[in-house]
C-alpha positions, 0 to 999 in steps of 0.5 A: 616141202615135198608134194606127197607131204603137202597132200597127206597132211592135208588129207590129215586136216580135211579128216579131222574136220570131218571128224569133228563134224562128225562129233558135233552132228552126233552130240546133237543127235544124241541131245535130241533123243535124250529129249523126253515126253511125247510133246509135239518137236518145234523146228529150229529155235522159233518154237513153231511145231513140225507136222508129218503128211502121208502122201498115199499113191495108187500106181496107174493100172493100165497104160494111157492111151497115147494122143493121136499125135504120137502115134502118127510121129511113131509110124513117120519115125518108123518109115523114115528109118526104113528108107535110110536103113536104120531098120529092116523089114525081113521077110516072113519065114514059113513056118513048119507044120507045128508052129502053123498049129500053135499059129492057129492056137494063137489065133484062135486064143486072140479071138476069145481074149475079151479085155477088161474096159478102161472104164470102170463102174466107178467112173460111171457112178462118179465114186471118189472112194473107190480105189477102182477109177482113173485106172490110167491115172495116179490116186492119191488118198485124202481126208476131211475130219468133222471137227475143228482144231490145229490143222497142217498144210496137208490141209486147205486151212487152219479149220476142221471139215477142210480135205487133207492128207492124212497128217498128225504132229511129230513129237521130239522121240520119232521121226518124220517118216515114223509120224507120217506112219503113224498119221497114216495108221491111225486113218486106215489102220492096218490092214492094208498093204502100204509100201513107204518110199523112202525115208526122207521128205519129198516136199515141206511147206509152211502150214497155217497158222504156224508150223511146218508140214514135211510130206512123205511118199507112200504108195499102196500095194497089190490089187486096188483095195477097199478102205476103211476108216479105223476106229476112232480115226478123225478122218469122217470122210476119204476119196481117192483123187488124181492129180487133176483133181487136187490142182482143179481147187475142188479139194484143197482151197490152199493156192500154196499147197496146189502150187507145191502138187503141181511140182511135187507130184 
């Protein structure tokens, strides 16, 4: 058989088993749509009910200061590609008449430039629920609801008053990133400009006691804002944390969750 026949056919073959996956992948898709009523999906054939968590993020601000370490290896770096010529030091060039003047304007801006301090007010005071803190770090958005009932893994424990990320059970009509928003919405309502990354999970976890949790990235959007629990929400309280806090065991109780954090964010 010639060698192009060989490869067309089996191009042929490949496509029609991509095409029949295809078909099956579809009519699964299809049957789960069809799936009517808002009562909260099960994963699998096990019947154990799938959860949503919202991961809310507040970029760093200002960079972080870099250890004293790095920037000794910085100037050592820098000399040694002096001495074998990798860079060069050009000479100064003397500037004209004008640009000594905006020279002298540069300066003279330089001189009243007064940074804003690192160090916030809320830093000082210790408030979590001040978006403005940690400027250098991340801050991820949790909350404790006052009452009982079926929690997620977002959340230490199988009891209520425990912190977590906002999370709510998904039905069979949405998917994991429209729970997560929806999760997200009923706590904070609307108001705030909220950016969703993506709409795949960044992580799951096997809640307690039964259950799934998927996690979805979100991060929040212009100048640091102040939160208000929307009406009705079953958040009481909310703090906004950095990393560091999360794994130091302060928040969340859950050894499993803080094991997936400590890789997830």
């Amino acid at each position: 058989m010639p060698g192009s026949l060989l490869i067309k056919r089996l191009g042929c073959g490949i496509s029609e088993l991509a095409s029949r996956r295809w078909l099956a992948t579809s009519r699964a898709y299809a049957a789960a749509a069809t799936t009517s009523g808002d009562e909260p999906s099960v994963s699998g054939g096990d019947g154990q009910p799938i959860f949503a968590a919202c991961v809310l993020q507040r970029m760093p601000l200002v960079r972080s200061q870099a250890p004293t370490s790095h920037a000794e290896h910085l100037v050592l770096s820098r000399q040694r590609a002096l001495e074998t010529g990798e860079i060069k030091d050009y000479p100064q060039v003397a500037a004209s008449s004008r640009d000594e003047g905006a020279s002298k304007s540069q300066q003279q801006d330089l001189r009243t430039f007064n940074p804003v301090p690192s160090v916030t007010a809320a830093d000082a005071s210790g408030d979590v629920r001040s978006m403005r803190r940690a400027l250098s770090e991340s801050l991820y958005l949790v909350v404790r609801s006052g009452a009982s009932g079926k929690a997620a893994a977002g959340s230490s424990s199988g009891g209520g008053g425990e912190w977590s990320f906002p999370a709510a059970a998904n039905t069979a009509q949405e998917s994991i990133s429209d729970t997560a928003q929806r999760a997200l919405l009923s706590t904070i309502g609307r108001s705030h400009p909220v950016f969703f990354v993506g709409n795949a999970p960044m992580a799951h976890l096997r809640a307690l006691p039964q259950g799934t949790t998927f996690f979805m990235l979100a991060q929040a959007v212009d100048d640091p804002w102040d939160i208000k629990l929307a009406e009705g929400a079953s958040a009481r309280e909310y703090a906004w944390v950095t990393k560091r806090e999360l794994l130091s065991g302060g928040y969340l109780a859950d050894a499993r969750l803080r094991e997936l954090l400590s890789k997830m964010l």
